[in-house]
DSSP file (Angstrom, degrees, kcal/mol; ACC not computed):
  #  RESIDUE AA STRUCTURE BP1 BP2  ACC     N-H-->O    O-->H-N    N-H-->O    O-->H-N    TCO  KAPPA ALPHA  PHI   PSI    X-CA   Y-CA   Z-CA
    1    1 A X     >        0   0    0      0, 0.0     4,-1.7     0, 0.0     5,-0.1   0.000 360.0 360.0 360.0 -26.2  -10.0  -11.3   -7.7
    2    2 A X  H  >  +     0   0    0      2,-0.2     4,-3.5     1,-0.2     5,-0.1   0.746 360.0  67.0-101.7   7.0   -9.2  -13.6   -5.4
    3    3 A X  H  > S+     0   0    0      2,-0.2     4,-0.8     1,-0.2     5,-0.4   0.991 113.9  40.2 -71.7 -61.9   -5.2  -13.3   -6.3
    4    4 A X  H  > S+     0   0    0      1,-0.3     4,-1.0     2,-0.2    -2,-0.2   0.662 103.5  58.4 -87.9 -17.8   -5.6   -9.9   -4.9
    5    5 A X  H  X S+     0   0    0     -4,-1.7     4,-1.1     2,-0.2    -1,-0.3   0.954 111.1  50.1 -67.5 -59.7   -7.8  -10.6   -2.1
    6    6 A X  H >X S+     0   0    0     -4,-3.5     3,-3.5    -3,-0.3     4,-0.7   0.829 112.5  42.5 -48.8 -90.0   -4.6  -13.1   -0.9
    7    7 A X  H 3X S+     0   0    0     -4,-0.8     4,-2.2     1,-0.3    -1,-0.2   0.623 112.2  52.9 -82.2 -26.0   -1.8  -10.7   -1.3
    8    8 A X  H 3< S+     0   0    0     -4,-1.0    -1,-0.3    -5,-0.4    -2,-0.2   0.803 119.4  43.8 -75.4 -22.3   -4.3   -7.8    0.5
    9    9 A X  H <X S+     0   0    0     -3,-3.5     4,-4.3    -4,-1.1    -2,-0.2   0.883 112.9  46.9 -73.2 -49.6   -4.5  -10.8    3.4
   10   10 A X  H  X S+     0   0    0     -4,-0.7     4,-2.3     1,-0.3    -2,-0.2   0.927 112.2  50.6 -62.1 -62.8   -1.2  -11.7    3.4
   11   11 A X  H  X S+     0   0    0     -4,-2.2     4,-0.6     2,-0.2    -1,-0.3   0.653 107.6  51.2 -32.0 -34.0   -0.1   -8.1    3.7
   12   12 A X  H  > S+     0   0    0     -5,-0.1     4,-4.3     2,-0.1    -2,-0.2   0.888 111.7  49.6 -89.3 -44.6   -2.4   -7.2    6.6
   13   13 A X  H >X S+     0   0    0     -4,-4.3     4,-1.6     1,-0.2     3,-0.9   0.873 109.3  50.3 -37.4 -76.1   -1.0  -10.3    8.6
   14   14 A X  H 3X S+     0   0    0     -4,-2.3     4,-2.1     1,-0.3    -1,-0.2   0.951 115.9  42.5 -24.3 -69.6    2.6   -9.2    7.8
   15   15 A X  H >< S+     0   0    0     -4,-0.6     3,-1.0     1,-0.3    -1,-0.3   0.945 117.1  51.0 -42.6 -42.5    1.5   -5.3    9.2
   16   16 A X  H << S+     0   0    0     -4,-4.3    -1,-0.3    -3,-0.9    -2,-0.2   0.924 112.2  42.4 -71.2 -31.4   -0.4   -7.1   12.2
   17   17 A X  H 3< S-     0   0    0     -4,-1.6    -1,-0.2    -5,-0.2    -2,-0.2   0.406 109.4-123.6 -66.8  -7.1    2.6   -9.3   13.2
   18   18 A X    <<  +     0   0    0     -4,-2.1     2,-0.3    -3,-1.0     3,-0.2   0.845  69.9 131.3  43.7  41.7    5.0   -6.3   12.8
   19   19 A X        +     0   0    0      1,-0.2    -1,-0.2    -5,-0.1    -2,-0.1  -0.962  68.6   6.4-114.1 135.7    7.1   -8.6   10.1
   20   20 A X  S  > S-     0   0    0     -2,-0.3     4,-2.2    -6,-0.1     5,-0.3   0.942  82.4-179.4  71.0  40.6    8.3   -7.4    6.5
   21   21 A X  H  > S+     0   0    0      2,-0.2     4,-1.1     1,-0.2     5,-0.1   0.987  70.8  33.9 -26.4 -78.6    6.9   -4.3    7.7
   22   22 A X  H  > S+     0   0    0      1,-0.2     4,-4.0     2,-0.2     3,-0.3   0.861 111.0  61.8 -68.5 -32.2    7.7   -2.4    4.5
   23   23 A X  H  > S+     0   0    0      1,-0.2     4,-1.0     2,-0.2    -1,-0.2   0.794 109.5  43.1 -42.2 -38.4    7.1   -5.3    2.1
   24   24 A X  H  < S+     0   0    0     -4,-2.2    -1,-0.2     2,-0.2    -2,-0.2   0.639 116.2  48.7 -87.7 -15.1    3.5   -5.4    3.3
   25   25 A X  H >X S+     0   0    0     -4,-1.1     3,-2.1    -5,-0.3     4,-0.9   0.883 118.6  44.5 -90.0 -60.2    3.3   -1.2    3.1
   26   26 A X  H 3X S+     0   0    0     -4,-4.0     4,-0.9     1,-0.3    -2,-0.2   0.838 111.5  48.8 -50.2 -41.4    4.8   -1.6   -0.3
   27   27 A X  H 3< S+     0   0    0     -4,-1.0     4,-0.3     2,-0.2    -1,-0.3   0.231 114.5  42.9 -77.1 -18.8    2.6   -4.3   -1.4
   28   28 A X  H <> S+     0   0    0     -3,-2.1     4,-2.0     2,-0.2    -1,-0.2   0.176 102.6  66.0-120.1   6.9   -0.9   -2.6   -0.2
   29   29 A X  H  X S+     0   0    0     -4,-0.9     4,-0.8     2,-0.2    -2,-0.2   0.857 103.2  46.8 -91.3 -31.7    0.1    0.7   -1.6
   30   30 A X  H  X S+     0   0    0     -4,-0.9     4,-1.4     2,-0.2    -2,-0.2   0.953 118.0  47.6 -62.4 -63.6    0.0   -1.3   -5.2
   31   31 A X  H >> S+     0   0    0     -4,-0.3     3,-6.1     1,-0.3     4,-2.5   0.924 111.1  50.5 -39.7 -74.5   -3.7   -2.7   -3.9
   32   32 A X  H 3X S+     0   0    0     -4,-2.0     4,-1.8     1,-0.4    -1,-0.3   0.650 101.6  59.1 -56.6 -27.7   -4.8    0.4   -2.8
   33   33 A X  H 3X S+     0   0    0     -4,-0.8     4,-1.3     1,-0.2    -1,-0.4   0.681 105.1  47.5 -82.0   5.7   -4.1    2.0   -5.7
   34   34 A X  H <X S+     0   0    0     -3,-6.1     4,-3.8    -4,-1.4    -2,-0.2   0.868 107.3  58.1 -69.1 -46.6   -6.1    0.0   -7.5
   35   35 A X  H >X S+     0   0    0     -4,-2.5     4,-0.8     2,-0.3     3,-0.6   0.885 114.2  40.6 -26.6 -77.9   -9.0    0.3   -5.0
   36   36 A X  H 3X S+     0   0    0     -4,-1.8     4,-4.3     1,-0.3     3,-0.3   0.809 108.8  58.7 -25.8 -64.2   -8.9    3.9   -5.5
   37   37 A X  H 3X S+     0   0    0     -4,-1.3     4,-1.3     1,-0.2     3,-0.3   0.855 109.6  45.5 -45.8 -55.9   -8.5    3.7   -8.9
   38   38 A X  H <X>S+     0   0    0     -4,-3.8     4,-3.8    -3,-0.6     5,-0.8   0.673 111.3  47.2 -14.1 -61.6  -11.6    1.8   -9.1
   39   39 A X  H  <5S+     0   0    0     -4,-0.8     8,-0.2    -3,-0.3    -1,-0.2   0.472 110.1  52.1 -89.4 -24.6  -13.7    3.7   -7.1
   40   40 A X  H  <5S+     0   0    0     -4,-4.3    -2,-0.2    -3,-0.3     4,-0.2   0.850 120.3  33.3 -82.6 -32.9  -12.7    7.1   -8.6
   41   41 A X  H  <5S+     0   0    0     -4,-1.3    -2,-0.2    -5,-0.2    -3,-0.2   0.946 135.1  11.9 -70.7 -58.0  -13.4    6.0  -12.3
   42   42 A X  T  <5S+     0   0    0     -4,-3.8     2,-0.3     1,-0.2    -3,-0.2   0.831 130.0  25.5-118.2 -24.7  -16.3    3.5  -12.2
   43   43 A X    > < +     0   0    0     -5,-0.8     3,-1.6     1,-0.1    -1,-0.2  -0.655  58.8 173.6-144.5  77.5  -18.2    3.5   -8.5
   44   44 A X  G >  S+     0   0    0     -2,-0.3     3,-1.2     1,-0.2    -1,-0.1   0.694  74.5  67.9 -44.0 -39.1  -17.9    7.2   -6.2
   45   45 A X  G 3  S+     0   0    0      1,-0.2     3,-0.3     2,-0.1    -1,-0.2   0.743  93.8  39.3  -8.8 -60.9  -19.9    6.1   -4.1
   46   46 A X  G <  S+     0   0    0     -3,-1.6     4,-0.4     1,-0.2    -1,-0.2  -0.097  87.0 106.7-112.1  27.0  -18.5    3.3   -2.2
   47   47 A X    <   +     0   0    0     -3,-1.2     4,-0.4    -8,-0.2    -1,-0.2   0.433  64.7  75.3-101.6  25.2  -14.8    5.5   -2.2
   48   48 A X  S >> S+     0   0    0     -3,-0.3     4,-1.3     2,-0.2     3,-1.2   0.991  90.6  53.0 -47.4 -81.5  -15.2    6.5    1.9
   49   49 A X  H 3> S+     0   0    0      1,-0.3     4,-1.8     2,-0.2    -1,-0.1   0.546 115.9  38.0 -41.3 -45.5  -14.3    3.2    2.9
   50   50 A X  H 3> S+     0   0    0     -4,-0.4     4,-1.1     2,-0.2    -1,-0.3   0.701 112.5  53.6 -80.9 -19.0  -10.6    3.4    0.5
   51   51 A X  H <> S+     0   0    0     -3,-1.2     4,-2.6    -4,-0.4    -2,-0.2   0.892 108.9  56.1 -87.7 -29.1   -9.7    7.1    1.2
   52   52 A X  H  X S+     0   0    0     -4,-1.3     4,-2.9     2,-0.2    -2,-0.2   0.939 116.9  38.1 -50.2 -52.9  -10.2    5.6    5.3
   53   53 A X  H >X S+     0   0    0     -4,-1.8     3,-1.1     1,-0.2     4,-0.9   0.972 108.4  55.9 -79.8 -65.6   -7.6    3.2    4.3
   54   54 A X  H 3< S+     0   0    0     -4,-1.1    -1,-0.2     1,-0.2    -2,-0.2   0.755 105.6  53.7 -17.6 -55.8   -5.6    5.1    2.4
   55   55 A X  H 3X S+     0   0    0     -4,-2.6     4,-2.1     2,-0.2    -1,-0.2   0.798 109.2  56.4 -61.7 -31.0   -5.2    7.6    5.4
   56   56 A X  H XX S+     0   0    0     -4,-2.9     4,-1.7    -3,-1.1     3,-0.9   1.000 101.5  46.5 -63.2 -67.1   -4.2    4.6    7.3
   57   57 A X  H 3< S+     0   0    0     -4,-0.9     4,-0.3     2,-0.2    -1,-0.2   0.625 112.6  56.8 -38.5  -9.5   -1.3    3.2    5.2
   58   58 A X  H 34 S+     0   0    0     -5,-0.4     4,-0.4     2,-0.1    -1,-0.2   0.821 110.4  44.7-105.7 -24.0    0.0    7.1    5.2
   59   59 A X  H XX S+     0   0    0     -4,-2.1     4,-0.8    -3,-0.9     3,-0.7   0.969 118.7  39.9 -79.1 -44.8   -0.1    6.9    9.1
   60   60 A X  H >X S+     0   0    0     -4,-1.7     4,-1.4     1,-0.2     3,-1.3   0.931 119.0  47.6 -27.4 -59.1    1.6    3.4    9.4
   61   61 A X  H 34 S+     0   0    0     -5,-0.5    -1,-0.2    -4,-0.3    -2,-0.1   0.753 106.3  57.3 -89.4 -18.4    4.2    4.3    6.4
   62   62 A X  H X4 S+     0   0    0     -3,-0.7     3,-1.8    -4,-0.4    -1,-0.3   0.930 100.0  55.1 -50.6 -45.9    5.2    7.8    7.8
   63   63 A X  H << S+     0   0    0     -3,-1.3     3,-0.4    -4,-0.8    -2,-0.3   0.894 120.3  36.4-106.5 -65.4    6.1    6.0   10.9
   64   64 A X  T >< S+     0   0    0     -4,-1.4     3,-0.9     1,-0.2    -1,-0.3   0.002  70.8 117.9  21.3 -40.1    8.4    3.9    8.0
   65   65 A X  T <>  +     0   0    0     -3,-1.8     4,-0.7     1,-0.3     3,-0.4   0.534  64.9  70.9 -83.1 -10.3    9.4    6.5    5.8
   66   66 A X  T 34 S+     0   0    0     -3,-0.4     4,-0.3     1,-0.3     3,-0.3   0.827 104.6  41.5 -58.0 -54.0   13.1    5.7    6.9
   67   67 A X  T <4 S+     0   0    0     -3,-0.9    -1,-0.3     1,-0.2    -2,-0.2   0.074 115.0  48.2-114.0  17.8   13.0    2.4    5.0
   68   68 A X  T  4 S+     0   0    0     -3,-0.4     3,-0.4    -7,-0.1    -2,-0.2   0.314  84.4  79.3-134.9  35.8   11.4    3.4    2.4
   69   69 A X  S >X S+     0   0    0     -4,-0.7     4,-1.5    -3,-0.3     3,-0.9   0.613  84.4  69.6 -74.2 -25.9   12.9    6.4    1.0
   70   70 A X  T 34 S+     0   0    0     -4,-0.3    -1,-0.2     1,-0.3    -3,-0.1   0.730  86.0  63.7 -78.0  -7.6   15.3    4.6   -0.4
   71   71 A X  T 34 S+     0   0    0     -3,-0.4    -1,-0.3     1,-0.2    -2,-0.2   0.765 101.6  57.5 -73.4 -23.5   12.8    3.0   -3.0
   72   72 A X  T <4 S+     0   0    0     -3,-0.9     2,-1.0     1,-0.2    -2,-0.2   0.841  84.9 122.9 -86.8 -20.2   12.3    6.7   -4.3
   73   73 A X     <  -     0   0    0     -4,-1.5    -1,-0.2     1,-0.1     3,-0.0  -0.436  68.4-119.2  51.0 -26.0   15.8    6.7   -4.8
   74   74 A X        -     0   0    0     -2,-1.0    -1,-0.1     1,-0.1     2,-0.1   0.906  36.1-111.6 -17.4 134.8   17.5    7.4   -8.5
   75   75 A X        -     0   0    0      1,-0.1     2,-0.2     3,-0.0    -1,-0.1  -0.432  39.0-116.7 -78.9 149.2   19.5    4.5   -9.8
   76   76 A X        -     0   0    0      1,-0.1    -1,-0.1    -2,-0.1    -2,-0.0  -0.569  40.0 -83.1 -97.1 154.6   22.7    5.8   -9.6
   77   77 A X        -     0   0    0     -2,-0.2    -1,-0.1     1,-0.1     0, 0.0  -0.218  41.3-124.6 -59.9 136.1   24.5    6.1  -13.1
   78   78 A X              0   0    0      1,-0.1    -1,-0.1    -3,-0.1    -3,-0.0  -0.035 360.0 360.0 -48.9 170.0   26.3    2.8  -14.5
   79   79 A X              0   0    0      0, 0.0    -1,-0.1     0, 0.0    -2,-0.1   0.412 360.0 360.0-139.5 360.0   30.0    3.3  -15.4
């Protein structure tokens, strides 16, 4: 837990310091989908708080989306 708690820290610094932008976007989009994941399976409750964040990382990464379309990508064929 607390490996993920660092990289979810380390990631918000990056966003607040507005370096490795998309490395920190990329990098909390993995977090968050655990979050989610979590909170839709075992505890419904408590999933306000992640769908709040969630909406955040979709306004941030819009704003983004430039530099990281190219991760959806298709690897282009080998020859």
């Amino acid at each position: 837990m607390l490996f993920v708690d660092g990289v979810g820290l380390i990631a918000g610094v990056l966003l607040l310091v507005n370096r490795y932008v998309p490395l920190a976007l990329v990098t909390l989009a993995a977090v968050l989908a655990n979050i989610l994941t979590f909170h839709l399976t075992m505890a419904l409750g408590g999933i306000f708080p992640a769908l709040v964040l969630t909406g955040c990382w979709f306004v941030v990464a819009y704003g983004h989306r430039a530099t990281l379309l190219p991760l959806l990508a298709p690897r282009p064929p080998s020859i």
